[in-house]
VOGU-3710 file (C-alpha; in Angstrom, 3 decimals, decimal comma):
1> xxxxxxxxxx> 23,215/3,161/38,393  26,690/4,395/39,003  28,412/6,866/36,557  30,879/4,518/36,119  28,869/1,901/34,811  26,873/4,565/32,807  30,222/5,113/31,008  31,119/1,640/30,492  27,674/1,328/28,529  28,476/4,252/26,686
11> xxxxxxxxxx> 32,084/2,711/25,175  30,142/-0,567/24,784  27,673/1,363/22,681  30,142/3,413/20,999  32,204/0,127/20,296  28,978/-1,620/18,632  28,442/1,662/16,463  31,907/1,381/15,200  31,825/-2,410/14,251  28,716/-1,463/11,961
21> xxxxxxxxxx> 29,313/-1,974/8,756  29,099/1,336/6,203  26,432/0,503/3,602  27,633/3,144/1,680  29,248/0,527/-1,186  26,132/-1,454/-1,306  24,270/1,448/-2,262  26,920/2,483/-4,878  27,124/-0,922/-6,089  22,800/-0,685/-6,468
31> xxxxxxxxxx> 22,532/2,495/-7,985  25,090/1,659/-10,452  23,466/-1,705/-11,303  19,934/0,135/-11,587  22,123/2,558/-13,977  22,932/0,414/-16,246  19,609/-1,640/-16,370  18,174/1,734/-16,854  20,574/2,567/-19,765  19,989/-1,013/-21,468
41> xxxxxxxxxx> 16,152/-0,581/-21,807  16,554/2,548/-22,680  18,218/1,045/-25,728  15,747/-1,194/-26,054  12,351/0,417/-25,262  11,645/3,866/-23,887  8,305/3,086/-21,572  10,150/0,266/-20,059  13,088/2,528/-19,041  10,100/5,020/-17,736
51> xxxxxxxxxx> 8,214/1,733/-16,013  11,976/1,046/-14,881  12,297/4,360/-13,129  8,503/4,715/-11,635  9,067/1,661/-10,154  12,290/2,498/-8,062  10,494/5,605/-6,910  7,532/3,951/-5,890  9,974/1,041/-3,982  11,875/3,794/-2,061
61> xxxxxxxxxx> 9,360/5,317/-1,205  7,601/2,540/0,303  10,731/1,593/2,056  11,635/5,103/3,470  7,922/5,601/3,919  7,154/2,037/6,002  4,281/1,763/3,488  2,214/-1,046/4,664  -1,788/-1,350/4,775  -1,555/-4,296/7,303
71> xxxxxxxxxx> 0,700/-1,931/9,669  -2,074/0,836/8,624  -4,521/-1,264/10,881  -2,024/-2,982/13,036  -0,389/-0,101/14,720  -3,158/1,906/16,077  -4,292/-0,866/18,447  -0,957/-2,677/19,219  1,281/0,675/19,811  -1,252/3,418/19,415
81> xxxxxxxxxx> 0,370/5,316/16,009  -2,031/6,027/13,201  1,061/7,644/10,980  0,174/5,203/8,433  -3,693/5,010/8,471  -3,664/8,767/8,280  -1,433/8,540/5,153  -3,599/6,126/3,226  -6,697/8,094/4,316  -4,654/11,057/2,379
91> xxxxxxxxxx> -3,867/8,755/-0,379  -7,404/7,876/-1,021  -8,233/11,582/-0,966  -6,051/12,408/-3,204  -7,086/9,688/-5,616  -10,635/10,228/-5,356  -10,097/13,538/-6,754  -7,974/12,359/-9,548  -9,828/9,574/-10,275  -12,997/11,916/-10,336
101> xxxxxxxxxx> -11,331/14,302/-12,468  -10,300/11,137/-15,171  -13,988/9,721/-15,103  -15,671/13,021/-15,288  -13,986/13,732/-18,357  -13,978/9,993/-19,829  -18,099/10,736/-19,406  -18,597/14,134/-20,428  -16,898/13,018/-23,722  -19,671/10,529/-24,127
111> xxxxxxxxxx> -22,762/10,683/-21,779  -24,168/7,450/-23,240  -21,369/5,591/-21,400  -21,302/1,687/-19,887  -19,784/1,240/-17,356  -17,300/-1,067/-19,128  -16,150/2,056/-20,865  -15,012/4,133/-17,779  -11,377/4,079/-16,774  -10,936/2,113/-13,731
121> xxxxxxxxxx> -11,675/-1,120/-12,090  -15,561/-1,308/-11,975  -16,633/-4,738/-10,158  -19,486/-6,204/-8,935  -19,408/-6,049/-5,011  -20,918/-9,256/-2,970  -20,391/-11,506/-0,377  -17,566/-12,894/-2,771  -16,112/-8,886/-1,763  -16,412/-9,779/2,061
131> xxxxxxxxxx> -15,396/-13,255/1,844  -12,061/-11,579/-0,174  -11,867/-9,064/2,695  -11,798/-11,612/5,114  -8,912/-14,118/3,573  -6,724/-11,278/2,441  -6,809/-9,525/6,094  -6,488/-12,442/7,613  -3,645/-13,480/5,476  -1,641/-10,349/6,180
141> xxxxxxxxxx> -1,860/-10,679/9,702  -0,727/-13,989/9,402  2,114/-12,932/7,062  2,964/-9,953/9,098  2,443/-7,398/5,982  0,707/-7,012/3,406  1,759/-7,394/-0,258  3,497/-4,346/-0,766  5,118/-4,651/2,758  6,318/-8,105/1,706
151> xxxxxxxxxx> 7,619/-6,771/-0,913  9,872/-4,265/0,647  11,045/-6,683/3,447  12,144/-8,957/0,498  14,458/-6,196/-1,000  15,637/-5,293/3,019  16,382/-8,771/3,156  14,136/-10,813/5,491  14,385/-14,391/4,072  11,366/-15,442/5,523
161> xxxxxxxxxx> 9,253/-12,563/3,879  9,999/-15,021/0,413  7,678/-17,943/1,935  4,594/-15,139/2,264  6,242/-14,215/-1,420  5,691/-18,466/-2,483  2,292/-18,039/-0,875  1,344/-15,123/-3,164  2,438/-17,021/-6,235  0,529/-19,964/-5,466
171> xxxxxxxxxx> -2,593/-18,187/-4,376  -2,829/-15,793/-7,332  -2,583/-19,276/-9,686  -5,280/-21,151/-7,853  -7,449/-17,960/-8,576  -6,558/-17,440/-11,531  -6,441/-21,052/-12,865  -10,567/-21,044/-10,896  -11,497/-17,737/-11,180  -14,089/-18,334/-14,108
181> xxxxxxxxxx> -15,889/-21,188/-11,743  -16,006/-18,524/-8,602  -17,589/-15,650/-11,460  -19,997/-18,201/-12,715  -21,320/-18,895/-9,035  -20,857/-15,440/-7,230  -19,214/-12,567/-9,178  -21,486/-12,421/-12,188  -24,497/-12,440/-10,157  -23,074/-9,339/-7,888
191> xxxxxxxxxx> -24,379/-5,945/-8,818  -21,922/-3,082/-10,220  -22,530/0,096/-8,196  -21,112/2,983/-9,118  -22,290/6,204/-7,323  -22,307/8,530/-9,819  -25,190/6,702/-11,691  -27,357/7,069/-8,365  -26,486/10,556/-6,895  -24,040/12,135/-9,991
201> xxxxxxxxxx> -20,422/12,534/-9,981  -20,211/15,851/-8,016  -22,489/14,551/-5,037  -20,567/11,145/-5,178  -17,812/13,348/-5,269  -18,928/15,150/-1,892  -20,325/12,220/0,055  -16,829/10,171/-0,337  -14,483/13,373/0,150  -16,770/13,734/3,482
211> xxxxxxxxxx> -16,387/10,734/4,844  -12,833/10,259/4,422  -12,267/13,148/5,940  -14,416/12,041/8,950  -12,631/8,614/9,024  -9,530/11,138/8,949  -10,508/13,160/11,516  -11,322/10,132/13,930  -7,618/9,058/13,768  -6,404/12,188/14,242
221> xxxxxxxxxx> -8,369/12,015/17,489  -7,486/9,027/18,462  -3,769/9,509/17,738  -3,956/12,838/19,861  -5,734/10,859/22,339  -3,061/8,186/22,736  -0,217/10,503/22,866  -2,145/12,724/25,482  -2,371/9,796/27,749  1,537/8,774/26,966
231> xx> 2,761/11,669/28,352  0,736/11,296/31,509
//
């Protein structure tokens, strides 16, 4: 290629960058909007303006982040990066500690618990878990995202991302509207097993700190891996 026509794609690029639109007044125009919805439940109940606040975090963060489990699994076999897996393995560490920490204390305050009794989501686990597994992953490959990916291409504005929105809606209905038929038949038959009633909360504690760190590990190898054999 000539160094004339290297400079001709230069202006051309140059004249595209300039025809951008700023988005400068759109995010003006948002943060003033969140403002006053901010100031309004304020008025009208504190925890919501909290709720409110939390929840614009947590949505930039996603955005700026390109939070996404689907993408998590996705992108270290289509284009090699495991930026994301190795943040949710993080994520998990991080709230295994926490959650040990919140259980540990929930317990020690009374050591005749139930299991109904400690914070968190204790479920039975069964083939209903795998059959779950297998619909929801299939569903966000299908969808291209999972549901807090949709979620974030909704507010970035990809109009198709609302039909995998639709989809949600009418899914979580139909389970919730048959749920008690698929806990008659599966769920309530499952056993609820929670570590810490087999091996402690400290060992539990160990064994699933250790293994995410192995699982952590792995991806950091095969991340270094890929980007070895990139540059070759």
């Amino acid at each position: 290629m000539t160094s004339s026509k290297i400079q001709a794609l230069k202006r051309q690029k140059e004249i595209k960058h300039k025809k951008k639109k700023r988005q400068t007044p759109y995010a003006v125009l948002a943060t003033t909007i969140a403002l006053i919805i901010y100031l309004m439940l304020t008025n009208y109940h504190l925890h919501l303006s909290g709720f409110w606040i939390i929840g614009i975090l947590l949505g930039v963060t996603m955005q700026r982040s390109r939070f996404c489990f689907a993408a998590s699994f996705r992108d270290p076999i289509m284009v090699g990066s495991t930026s994301l897996l190795k943040a949710i393995l993080i994520a998990f560490i991080i709230s295994t500690v926490g959650f040990f920490i919140i259980q540990y204390r929930a317990v020690a305050l009374n050591p005749e618990y139930l299991l109904t009794e400690i914070p968190g989501r204790l479920q039975p686990v069964g083939i209903h878990t795998a059959l779950g597994a297998i619909l929801f992953g299939t569903g966000m490959v299908v969808a291209g995202g999972c549901a807090s990916g949709t979620l974030v291409r909704i507010g970035e504005g990809y109009i198709m991302q609302l039909v995998v929105l639709m989809g949600f809606v009418i899914g979580s209905t139909l389970g919730a509207k048959h749920f008690s038929f698929w806990d008659r038949i599966l769920i309530s038959e499952a056993p609820t097993i929670y570590l810490p009633d087999y091996l402690g909360f400290f060992p539990s504690l160990i064994l699933q700190l250790l293994l995410l760190c192995v699982l952590y590990y792995i991806v950091d190898w095969y991340d270094k891996k890929n980007s070895i054999m990139a540059t070759m």
